[in-house]
N, C-alpha and C positions, 0 to 999 in steps of 0.2 A: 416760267423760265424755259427758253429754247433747252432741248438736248443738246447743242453743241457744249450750251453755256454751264450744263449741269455738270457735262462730259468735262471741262475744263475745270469745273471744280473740284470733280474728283479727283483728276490728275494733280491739281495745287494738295489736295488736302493728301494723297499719298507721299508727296515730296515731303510732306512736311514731318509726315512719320517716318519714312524714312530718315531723311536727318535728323530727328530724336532719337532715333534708334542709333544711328552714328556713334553722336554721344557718349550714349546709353553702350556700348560697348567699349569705348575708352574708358567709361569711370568702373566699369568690370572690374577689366583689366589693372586701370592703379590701384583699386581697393586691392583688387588681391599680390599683386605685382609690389604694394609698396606696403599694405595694411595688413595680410594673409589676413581679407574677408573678402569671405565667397558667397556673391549674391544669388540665389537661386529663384525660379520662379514655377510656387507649387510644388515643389521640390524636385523641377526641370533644371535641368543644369544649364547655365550660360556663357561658360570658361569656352573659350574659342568655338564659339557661334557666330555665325555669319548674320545681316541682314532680316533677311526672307525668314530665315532659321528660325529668330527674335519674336518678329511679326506672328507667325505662326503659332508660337505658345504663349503670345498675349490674346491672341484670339480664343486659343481651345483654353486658357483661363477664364475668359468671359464667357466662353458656354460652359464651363465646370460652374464656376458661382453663381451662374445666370445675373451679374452685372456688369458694368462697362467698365473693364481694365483698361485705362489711358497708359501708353507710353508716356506719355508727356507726362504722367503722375508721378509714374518709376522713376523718369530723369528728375524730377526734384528732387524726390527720396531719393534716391543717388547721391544728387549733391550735397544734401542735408548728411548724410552717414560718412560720407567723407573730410566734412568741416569737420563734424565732433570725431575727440578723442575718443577711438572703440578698440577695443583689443583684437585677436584674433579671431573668428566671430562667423558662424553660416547664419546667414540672415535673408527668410523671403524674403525679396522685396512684391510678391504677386501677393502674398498674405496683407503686408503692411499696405498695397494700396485699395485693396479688397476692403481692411480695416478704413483706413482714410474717407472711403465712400461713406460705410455704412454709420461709421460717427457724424455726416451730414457739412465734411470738410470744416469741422467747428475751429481745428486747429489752425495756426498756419503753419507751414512744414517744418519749423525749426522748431517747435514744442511739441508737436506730433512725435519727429522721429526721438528724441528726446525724451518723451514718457514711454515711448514703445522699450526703447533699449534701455534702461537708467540700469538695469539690474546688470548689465555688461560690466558696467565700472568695478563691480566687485568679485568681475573672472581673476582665478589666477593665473599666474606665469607659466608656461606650456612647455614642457624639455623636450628637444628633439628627441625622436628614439628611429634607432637603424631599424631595417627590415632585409630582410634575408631570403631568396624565394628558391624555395629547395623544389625543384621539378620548372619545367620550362614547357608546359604543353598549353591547351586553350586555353584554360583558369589563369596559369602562371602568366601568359603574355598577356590578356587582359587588365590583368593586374599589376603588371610592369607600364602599360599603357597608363591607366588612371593613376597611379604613383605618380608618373615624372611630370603628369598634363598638371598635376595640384601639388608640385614640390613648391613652387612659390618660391620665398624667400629661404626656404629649405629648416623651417623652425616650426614643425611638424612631422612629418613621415618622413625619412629618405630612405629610397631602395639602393644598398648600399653591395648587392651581390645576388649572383644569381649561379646554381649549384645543380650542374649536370652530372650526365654521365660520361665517359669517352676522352678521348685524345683531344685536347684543344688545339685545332690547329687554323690557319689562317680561313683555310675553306669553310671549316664548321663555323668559324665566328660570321662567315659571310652569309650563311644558310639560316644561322640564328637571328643577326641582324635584320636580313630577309623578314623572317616570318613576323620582325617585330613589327616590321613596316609596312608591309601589307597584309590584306586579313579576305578574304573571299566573302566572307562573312560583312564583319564591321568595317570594312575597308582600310583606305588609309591611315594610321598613324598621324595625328595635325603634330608635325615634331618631325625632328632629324634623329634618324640612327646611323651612325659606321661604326668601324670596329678599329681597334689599334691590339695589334697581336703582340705587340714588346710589353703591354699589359697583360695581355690576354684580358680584354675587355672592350664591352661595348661601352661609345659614346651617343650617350642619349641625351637629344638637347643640351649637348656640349658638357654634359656629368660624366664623370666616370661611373661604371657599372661592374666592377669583375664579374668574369665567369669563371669559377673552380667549378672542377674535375674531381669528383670524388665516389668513392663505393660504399662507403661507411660517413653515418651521420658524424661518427665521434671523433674521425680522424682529423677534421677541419679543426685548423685555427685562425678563428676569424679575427681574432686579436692583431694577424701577421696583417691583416688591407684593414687597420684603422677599424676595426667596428668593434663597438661595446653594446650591452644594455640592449641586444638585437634583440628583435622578433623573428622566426622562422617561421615561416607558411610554408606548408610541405602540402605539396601541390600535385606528389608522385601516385597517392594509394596504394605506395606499398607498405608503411606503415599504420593501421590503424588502433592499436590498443593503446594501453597509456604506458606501458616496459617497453613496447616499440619507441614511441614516441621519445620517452623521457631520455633516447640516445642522442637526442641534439643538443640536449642540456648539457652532457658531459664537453661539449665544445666550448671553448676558450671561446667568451665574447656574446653568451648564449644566454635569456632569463627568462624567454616564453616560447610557448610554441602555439602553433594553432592550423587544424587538419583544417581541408577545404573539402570533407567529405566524414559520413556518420562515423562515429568512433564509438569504442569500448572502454567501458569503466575511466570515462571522462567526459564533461559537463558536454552535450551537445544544447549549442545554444541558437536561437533565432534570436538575430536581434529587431530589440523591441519589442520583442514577448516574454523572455524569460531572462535577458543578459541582466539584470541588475539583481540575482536569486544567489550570482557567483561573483565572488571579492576577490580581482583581479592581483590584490595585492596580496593574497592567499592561496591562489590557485596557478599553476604556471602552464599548464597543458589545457586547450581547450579545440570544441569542434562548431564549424560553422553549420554542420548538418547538410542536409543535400538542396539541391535548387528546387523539389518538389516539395521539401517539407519548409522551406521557406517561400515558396510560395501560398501554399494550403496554410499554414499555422494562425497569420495574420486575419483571414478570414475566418475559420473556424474561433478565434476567440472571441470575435467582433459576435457571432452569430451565439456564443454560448453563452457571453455577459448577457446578452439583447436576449435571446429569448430562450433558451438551452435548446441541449440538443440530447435527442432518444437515443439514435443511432443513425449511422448512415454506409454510404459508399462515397470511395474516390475511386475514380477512373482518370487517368493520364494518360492524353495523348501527347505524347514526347518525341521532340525528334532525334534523328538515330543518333548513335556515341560512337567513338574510338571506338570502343571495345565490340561491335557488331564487324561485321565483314564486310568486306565493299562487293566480292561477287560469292558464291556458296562456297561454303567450306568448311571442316570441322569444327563442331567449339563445345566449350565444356558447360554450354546452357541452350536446354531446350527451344529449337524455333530462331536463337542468333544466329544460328551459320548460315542462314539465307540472305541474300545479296540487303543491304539496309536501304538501299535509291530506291529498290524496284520492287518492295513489300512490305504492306502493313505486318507488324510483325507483334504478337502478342506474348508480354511477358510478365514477370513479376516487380513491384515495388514495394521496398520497406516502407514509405511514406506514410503510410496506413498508422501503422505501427511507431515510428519514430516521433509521428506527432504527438504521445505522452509525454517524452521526456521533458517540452515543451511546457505541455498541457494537461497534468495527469489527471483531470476528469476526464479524460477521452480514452481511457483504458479500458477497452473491451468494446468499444463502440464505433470504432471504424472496420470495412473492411475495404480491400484496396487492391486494384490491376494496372495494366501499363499496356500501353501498345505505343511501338514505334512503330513511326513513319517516317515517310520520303521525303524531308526534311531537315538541312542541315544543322539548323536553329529555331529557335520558337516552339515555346508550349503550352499542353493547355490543360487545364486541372476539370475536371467536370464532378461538382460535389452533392449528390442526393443526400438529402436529412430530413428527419423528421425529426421535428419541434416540440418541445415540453409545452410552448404556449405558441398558437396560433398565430402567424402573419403574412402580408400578403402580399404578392410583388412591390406594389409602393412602398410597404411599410420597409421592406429587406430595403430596398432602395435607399430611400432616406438616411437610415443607420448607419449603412456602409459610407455614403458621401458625407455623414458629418465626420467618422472615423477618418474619411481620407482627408478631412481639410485642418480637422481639430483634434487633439489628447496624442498618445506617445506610439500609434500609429501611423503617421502622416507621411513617413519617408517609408514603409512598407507598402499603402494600400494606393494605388491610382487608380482613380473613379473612370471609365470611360464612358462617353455619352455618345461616340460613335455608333451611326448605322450598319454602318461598312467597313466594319475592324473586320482584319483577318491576320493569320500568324504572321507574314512579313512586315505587317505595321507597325509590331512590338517589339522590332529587332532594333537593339541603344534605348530601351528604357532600363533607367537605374531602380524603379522599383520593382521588390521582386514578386509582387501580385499584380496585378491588373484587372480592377472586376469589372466584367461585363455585363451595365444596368441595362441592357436592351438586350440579352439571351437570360435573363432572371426569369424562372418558374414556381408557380407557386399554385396548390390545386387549391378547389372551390372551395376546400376548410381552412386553408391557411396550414393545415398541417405538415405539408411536405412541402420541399422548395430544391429546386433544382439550382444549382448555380456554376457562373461558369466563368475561369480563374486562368488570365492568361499571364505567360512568364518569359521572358527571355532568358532561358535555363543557360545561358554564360553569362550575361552582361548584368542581370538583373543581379543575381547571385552575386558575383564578382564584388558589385556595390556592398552586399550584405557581407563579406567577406573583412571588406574595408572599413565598415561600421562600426564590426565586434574586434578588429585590430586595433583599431582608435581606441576603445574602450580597455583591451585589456592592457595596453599600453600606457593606457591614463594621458592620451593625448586628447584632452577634451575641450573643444571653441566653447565658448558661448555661442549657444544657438538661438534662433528664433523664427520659430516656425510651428 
């Protein structure tokens, strides 16, 4: 065959994926737009993805399973989950055509998707529940972002208010709007925000959103804007104990709370490693723990089931916070007051420590540092261990990528097979690990292994934040994944 003629068939054959990709983004969109189900792939997200976007993590799926992920497999399974009656519902579809493959296409698609999902039919009924976002800084706008992008038919989460500080006036709703809509970082918002000041409220995607003005958690009544049965994510860090906390309960319309940072004398949870230890319907105050101990935790228990662990070090490299300085200047921790753009800056982290709450075999066995960098986002866990039983780069390898594809891991750990990751590459992964199976060390006994744990410390988090809401809310899909 001429190169011209090869050349023209690859050009046919990318049309053609292209247009199943088409497709494949309408039946998204009605699943979740008519059905509230959200198709994910690998636990990529596909809710307003473009094209290219699509293509791209049908590919890094077939180097993750090392086999050939068809588009055109998805668009069937697509359309087979949309004929059948499924309830509300997150469902791979990069799992189930992975599956498809390796059952040897025995099926045809309508009894395939059909024995995958049969256990859906026996979800129950899903109550909405309000959310409430007390602080408005990265965390909070992140999280006002993923809220209204997966309101859907709104019979799941709604972000029903969001709880500053200061005079609401028409300028501040413009500045808040502002930051909701553009991000330097994450960029655009895929979504409309303006404001209407006779509410005093943002319009997001054509919802209403109040914003109250308050100094005291207790003083709201969120009962006066319509909200009941809320959840509160306090997103400020001025509150972290559980007498702190437990002041937004005294608010009309209030039944849960939950820190987006480590707390005291209440449950700190990672989800997927420890949320099912606490009965949501027992406990009303709870913490998502920090972005480094939700990153490290996932890993570490992968690596203490599989082989244990003697002791070790964590070292993060994190990039700088709010709380460092933009040029030098006083501050009440050693080594911050220097400019955070223009210096690695070494500091302390609980991570170390926090991952018992977690993990309490790992009492006494980590020890833990931090350095910021010049970096606005993106981080990276570096975790030295030594091992009760011997193993060896492949063997780490393997374990971690069945973890990330299989058991109650799988939306925690994302396997990378990349050469050429580097921090900017992880900035909008919703997992909040990322292990890197091409920087894995392991010396000549197997006994020590180096590993190395990258995280989008807002966006990753963020997701994690969203997971243990759903839960302690008991807003639970049927999943499958």
């Amino acid at each position: 065959m001429s190169y011209n003629k090869i050349y023209e068939k690859e050009l046919s054959s990318q049309a053609d994926k292209r247009r199943a990709t088409v497709e494949f983004i309408r039946l998204i969109s009605d699943l979740w737009y008519d059905n509230t189900i959200e198709l994910i792939l690998f636990r990529n997200q596909l809710i307003d993805k473009n094209v290219s976007e699509i293509l791209n993590l049908v590919e890094y799926a077939s180097e993750f399973v090392e086999k050939p992920i068809s588009i055109f497999d998805a668009v069937e399974i697509a359309r087979e989950i949309k004929s059948q009656k499924i309830p509300p519902s997150k469902i791979d579809i990069g799992k189930m055509v992975y599956e498809y493959y390796l059952d040897g296409n025995n099926y045809n698609f309508t009894d395939f998707v059909h024995n995958c999902l049969k256990g859906a039919k026996n979800n129950n009924d899903i109550e909405p529940r309000d959310v409430v976002l007390y602080g408005f800084g990265r965390i909070g706008r992140l999280l006002a972002r993923e809220l209204m992008i997966r309101t859907g038919q709104g019979n799941l989460m709604r972000l029903r208010a969001i709880v500053t500080r200061g005079e609401i006036t028409k300028e501040v709703l413009e500045k808040r709007a502002s930051l909701l809509r553009s991000d330097s970082v994450h960029g655009d918002f895929h979504g409309t925000v303006s404001t209407d000041i006779e509410k005093k409220a943002l319009l997001i995607n054509g919802t209403t959103v109040h914003v109250i003005s308050a100094n005291k958690p207790e003083e709201i009544d969120y009962t006066n804007y319509g909200i009941s049965n809320a959840i509160v994510i306090d997103n400020t860090g001025a509150f972290k104990d559980k007498e702190a906390l437990s002041r937004h309960l005294k608010s009309n319309g209030v039944s849960k709370v939950l820190l987006t940072a480590p707390g005291k004398g209440i449950p700190n949870i990672v989800y997927g490693v420890n949320h099912k230890e606490f009965d949501p319907t027992k406990v009303d105050i709870f913490s998502a723990a920090s972005c480094t101990t939700n990153a490290i935790t996932p890993i570490l228990k992968v690596i203490e089931d599989s082989f244990g662990v003697v002791n070790g070090h964590l070292e993060t490299i994190h990039a700088y916070t709010n709380d460092q300085n933009l040029v030098d200047n006083m501050h009440k921790k050693y080594r911050r007051g220097r400019a955070a753009a223009l210096n690695m800056v070494i500091t302390e982290t609980g991570a170390g420590k926090a991952v018992t709450k977690a993990l309490p075999t790992f009492e006494g066995k980590l020890t833990s540092n931090a350095i910021r960098v010049p970096v606005p986002n993106g981080s990276l866990a570096i975790l030295n261990l030594n091992l009760e039983n011997a193993a060896s780069k492949e063997t780490i390898n393997t374990v971690m990528k069945k973890y990330a594809l299989e058991g109650n891991l799988v939306e925690q750990i994302k396997y990378s097979v990349c050469n050429e990751l580097v921090s900017s590459d992880i900035v909008g992964t919703s997992a909040p690990s990322i292990f890197d199976s091409k920087a894995t060390i392991s010396n000549s006994k197997g006994s020590n292994v180096v590993l190395y744990v990258w995280y989008d410390n807002e966006y990753g988090y963020s997701h994690q934040v969203i997971r243990l809401a759903r839960y302690i809310t008991q807003v639970r899909r049927f999943t499958y994944y």
